[in-house]
N, CA, C and O atoms as CSV, one atom per row, in Angstrom:
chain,resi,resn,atom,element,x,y,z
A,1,UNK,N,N,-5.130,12.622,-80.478
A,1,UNK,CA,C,-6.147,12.781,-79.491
A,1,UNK,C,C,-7.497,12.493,-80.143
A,1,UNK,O,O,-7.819,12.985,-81.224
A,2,UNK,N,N,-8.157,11.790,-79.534
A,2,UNK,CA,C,-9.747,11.866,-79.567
A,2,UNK,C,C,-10.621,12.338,-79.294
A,2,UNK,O,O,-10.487,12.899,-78.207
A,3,UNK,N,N,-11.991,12.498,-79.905
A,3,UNK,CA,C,-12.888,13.565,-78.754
A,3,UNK,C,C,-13.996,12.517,-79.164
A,3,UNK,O,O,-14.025,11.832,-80.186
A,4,UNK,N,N,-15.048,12.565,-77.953
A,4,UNK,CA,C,-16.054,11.996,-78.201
A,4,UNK,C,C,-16.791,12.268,-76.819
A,4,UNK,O,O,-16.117,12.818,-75.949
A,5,UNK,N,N,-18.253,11.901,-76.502
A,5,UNK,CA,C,-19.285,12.719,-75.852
A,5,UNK,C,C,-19.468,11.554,-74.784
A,5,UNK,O,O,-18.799,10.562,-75.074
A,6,UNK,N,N,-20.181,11.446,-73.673
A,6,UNK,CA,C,-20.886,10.360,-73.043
A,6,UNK,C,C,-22.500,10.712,-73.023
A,6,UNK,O,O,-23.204,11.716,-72.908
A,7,UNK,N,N,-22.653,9.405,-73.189
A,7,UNK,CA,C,-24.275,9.237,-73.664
A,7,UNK,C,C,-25.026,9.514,-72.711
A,7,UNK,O,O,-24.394,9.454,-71.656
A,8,UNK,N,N,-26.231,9.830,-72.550
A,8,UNK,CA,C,-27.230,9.974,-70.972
A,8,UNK,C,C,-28.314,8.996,-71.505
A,8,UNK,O,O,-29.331,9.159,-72.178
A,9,UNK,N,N,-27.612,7.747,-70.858
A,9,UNK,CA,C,-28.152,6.514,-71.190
A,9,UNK,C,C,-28.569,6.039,-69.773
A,9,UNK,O,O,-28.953,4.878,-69.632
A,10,UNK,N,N,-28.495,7.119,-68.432
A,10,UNK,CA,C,-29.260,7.017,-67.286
A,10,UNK,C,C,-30.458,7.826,-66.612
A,10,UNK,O,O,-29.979,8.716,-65.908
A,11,UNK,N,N,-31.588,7.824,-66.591
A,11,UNK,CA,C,-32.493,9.102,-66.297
A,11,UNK,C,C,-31.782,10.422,-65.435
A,11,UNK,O,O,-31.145,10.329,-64.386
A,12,UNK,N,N,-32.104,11.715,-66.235
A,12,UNK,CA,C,-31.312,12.836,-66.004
A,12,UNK,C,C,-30.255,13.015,-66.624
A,12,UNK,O,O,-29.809,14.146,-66.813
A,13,UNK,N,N,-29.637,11.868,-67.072
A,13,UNK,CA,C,-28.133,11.696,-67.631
A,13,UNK,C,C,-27.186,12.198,-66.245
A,13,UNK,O,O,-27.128,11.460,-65.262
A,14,UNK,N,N,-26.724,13.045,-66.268
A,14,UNK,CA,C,-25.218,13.717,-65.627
A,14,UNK,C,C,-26.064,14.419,-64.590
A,14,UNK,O,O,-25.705,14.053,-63.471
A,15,UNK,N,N,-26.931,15.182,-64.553
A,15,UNK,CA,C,-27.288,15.794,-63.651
A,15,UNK,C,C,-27.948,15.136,-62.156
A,15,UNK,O,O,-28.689,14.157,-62.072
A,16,UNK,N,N,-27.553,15.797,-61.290
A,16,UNK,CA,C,-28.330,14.991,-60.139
A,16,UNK,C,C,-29.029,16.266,-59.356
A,16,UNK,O,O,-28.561,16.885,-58.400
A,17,UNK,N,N,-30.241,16.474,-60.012
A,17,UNK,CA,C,-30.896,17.960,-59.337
A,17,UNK,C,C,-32.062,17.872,-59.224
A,17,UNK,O,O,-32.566,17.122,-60.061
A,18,UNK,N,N,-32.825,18.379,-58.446
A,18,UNK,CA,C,-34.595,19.070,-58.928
A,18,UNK,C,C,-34.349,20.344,-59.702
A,18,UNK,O,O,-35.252,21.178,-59.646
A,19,UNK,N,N,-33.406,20.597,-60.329
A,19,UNK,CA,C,-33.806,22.317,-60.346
A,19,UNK,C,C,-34.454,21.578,-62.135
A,19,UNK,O,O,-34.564,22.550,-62.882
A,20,UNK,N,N,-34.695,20.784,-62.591
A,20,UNK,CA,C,-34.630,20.357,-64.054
A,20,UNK,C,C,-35.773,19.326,-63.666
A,20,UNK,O,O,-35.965,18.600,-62.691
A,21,UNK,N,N,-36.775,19.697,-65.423
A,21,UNK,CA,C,-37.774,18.100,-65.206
A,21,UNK,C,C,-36.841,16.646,-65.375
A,21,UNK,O,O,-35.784,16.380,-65.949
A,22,UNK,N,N,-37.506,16.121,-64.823
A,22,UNK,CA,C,-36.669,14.546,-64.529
A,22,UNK,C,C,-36.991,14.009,-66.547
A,22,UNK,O,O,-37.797,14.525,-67.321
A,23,UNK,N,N,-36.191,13.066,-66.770
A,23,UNK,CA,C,-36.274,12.838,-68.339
A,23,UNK,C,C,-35.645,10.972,-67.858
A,23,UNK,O,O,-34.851,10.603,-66.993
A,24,UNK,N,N,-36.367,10.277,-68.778
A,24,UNK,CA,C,-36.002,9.057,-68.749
A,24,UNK,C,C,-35.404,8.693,-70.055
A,24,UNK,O,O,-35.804,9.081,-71.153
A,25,UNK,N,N,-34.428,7.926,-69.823
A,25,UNK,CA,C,-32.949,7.878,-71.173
A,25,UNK,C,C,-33.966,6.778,-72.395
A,25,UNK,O,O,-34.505,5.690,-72.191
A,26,UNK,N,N,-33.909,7.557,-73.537
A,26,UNK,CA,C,-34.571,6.931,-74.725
A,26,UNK,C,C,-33.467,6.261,-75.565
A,26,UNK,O,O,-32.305,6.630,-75.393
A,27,UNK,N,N,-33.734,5.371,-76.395
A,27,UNK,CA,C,-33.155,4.994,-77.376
A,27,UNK,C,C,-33.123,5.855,-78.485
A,27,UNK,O,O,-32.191,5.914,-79.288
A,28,UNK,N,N,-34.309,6.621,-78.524
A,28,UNK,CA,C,-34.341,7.751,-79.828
A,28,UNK,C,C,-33.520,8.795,-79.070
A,28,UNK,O,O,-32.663,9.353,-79.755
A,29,UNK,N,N,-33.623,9.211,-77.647
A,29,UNK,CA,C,-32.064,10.161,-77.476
A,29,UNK,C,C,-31.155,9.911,-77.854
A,29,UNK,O,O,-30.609,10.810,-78.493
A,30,UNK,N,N,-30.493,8.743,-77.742
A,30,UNK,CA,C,-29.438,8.373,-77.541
A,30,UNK,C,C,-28.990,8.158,-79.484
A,30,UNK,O,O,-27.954,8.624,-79.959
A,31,UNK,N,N,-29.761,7.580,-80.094
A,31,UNK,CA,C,-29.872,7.604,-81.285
A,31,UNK,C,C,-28.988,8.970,-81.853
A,31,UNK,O,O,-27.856,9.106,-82.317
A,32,UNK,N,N,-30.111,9.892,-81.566
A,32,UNK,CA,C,-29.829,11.112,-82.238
A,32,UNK,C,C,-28.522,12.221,-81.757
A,32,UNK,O,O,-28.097,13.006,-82.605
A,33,UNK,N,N,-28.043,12.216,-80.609
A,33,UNK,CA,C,-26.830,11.852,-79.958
A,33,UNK,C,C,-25.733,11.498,-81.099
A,33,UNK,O,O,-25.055,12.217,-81.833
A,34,UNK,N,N,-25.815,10.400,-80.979
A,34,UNK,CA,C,-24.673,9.865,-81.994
A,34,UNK,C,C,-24.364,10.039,-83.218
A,34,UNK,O,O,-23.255,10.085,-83.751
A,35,UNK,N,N,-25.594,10.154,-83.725
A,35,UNK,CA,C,-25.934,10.330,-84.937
A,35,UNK,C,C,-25.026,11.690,-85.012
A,35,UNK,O,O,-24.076,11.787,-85.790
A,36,UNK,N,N,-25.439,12.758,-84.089
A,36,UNK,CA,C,-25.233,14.123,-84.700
A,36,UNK,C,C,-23.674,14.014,-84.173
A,36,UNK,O,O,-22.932,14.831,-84.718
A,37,UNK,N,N,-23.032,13.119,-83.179
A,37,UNK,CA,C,-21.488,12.996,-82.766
A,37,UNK,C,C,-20.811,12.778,-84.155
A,37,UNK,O,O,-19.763,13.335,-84.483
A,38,UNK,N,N,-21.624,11.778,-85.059
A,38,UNK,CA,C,-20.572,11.073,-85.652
A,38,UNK,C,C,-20.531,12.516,-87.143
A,38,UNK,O,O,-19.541,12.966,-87.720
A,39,UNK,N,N,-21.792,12.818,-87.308
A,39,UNK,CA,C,-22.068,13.888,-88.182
A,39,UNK,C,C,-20.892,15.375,-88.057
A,39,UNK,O,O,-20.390,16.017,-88.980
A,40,UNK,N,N,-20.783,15.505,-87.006
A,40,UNK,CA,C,-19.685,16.804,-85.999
A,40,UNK,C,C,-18.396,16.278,-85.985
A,40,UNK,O,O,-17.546,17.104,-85.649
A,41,UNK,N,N,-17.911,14.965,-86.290
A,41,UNK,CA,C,-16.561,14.503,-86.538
A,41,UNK,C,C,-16.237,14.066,-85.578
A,41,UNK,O,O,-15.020,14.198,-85.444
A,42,UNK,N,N,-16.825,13.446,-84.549
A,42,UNK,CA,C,-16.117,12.943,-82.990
A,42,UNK,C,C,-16.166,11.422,-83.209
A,42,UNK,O,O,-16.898,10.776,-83.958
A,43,UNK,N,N,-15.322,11.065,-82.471
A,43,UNK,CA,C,-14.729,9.715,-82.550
A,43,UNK,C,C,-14.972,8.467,-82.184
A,43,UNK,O,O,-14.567,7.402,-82.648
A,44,UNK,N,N,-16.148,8.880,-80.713
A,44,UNK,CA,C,-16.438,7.969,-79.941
A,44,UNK,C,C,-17.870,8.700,-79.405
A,44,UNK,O,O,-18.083,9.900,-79.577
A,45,UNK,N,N,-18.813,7.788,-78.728
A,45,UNK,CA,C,-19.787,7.543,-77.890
A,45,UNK,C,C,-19.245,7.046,-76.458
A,45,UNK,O,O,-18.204,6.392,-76.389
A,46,UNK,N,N,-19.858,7.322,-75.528
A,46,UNK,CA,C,-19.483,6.304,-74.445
A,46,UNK,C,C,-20.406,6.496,-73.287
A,46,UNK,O,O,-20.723,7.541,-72.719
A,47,UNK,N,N,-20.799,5.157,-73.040
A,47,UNK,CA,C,-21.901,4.757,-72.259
A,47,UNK,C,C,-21.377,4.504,-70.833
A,47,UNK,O,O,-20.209,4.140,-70.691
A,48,UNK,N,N,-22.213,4.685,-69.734
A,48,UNK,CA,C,-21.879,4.458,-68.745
A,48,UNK,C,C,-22.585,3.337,-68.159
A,48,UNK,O,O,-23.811,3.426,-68.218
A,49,UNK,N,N,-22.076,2.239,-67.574
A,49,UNK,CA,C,-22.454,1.142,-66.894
A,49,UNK,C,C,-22.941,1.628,-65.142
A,49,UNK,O,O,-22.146,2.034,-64.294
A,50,UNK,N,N,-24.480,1.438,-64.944
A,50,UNK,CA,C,-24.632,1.587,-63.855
A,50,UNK,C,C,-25.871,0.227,-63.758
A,50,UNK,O,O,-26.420,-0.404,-64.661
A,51,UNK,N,N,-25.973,0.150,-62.518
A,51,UNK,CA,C,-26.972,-1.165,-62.357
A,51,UNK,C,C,-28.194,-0.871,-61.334
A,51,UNK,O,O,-29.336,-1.327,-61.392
A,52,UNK,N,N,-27.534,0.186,-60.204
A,52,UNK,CA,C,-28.522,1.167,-59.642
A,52,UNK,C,C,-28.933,2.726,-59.205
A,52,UNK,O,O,-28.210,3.516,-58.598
A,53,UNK,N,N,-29.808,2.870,-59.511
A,53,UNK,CA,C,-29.945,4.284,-59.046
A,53,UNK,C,C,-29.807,4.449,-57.728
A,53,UNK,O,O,-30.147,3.590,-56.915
A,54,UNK,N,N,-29.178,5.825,-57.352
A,54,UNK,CA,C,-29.362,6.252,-56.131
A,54,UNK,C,C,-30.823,6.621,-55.450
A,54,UNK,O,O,-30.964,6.875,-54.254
A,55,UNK,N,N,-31.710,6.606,-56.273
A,55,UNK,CA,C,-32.941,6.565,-55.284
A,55,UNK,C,C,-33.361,8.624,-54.740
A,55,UNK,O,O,-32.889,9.694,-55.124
A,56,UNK,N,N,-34.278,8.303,-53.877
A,56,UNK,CA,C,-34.252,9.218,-53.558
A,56,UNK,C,C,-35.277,10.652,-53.960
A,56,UNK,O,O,-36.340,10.477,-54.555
A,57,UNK,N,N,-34.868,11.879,-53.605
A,57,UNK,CA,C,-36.147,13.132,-54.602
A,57,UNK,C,C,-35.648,13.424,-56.220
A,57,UNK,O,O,-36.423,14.010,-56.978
A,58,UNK,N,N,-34.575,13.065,-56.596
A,58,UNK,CA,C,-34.304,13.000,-57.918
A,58,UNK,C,C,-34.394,11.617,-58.497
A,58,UNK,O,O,-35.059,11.788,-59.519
A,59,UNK,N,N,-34.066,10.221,-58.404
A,59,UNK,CA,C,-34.159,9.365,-59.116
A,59,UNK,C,C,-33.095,9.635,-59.903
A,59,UNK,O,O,-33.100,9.808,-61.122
A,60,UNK,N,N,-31.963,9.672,-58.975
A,60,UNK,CA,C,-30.545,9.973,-60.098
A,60,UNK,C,C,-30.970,8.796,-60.268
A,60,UNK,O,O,-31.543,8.042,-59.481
A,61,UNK,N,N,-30.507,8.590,-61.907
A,61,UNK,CA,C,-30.125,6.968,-62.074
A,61,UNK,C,C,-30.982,5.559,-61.913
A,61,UNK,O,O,-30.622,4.418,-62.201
A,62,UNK,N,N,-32.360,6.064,-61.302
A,62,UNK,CA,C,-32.827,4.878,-61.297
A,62,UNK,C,C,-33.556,4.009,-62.857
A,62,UNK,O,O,-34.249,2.992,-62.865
A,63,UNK,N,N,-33.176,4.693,-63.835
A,63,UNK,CA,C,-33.896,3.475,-65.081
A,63,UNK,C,C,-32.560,4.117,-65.767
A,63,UNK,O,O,-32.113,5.264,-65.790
A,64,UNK,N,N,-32.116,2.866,-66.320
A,64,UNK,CA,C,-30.691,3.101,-67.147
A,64,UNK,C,C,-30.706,2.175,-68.322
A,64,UNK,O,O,-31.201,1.068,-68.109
A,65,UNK,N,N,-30.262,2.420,-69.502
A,65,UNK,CA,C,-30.628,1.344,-70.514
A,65,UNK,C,C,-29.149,0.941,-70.517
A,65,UNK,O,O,-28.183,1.648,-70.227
A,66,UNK,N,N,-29.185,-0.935,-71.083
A,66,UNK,CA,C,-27.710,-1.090,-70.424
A,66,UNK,C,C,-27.292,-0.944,-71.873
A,66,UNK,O,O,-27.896,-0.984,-72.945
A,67,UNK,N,N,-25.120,-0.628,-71.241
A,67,UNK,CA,C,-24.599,-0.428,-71.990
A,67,UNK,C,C,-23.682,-1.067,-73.233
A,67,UNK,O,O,-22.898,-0.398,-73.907
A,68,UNK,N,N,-23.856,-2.047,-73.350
A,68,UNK,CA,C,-23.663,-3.120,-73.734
A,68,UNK,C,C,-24.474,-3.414,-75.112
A,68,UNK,O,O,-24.000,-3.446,-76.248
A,69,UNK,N,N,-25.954,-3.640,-74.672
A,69,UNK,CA,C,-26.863,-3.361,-75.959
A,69,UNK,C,C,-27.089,-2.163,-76.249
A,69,UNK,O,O,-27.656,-1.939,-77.319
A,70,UNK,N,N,-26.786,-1.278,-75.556
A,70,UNK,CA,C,-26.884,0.553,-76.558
A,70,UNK,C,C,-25.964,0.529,-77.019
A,70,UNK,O,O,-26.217,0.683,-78.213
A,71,UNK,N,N,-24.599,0.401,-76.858
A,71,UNK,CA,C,-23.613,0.987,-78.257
A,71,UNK,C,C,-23.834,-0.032,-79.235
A,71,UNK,O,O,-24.038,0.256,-80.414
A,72,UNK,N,N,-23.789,-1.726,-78.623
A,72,UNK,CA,C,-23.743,-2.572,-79.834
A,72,UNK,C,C,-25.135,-2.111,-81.057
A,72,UNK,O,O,-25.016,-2.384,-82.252
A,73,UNK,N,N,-26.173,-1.520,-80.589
A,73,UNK,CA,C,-27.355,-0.878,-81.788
A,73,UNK,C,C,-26.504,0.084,-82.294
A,73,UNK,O,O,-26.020,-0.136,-83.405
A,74,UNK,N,N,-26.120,1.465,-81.510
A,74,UNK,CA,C,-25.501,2.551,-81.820
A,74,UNK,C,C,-24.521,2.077,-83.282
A,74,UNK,O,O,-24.579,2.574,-84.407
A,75,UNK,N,N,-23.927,1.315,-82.945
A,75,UNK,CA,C,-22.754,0.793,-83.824
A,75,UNK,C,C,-23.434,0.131,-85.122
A,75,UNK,O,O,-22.753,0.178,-86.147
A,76,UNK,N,N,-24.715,-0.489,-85.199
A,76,UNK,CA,C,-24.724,-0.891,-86.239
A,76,UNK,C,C,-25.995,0.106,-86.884
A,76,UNK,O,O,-27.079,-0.348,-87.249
A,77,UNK,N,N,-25.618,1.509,-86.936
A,77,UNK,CA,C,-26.047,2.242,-87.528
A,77,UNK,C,C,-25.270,3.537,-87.728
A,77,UNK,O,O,-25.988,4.516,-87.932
A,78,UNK,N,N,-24.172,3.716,-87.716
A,78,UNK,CA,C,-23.105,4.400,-87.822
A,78,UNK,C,C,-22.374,4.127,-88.708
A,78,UNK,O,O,-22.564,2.978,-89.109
A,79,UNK,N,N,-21.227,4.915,-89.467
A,79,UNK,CA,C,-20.293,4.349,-90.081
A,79,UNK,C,C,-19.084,4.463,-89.396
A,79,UNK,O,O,-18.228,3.670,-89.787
A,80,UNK,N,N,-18.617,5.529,-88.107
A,80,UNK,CA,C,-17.285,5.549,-88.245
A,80,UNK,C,C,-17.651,5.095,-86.630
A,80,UNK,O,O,-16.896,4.205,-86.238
A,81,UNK,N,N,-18.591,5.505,-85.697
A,81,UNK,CA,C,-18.689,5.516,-84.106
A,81,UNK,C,C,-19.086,4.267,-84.527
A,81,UNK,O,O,-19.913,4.166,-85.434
A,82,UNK,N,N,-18.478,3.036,-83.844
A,82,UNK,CA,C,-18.830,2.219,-82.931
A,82,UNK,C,C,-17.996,1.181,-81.782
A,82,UNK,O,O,-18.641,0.483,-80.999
């Protein structure tokens, strides 16, 4: 078995609420994320592919960094996650 985390590589990440300040997905989050995954012994990262936000009083989702060029960076700064 594997364990590994998913990234909040979409504004809010996972959450879709007001009860929380709204947060827009960084590369230095996501960085440090992994960093501390691969540090904790987990196996994997994993990014989620979205292209639009739902819009709306939260902005689930509307600025997403794609996933494609975040792990391929992620990966070439890791030794075991990529």
């Amino acid at each position: 078995m594997k364990f590994g985390v998913f990234l909040p590589n979409g504004s809010n990440g996972y959450l879709m609420t007001t009860a929380i300040k709204p947060y827009l997905p960084t590369w230095e989050l996501n960085k440090q994320i992994t960093l501390e995954a691969e540090k904790q012994g987990l196996d994997f990262v994993l990014s989620m592919m979205k292209y639009r936000g739902f819009g709306g009083a939260t902005g689930h989702w509307d600025a997403c960094l794609e996933s494609f060029t975040l792990t391929s960076a992620l990966a070439s700064i890791t030794e075991r996650i990529g």
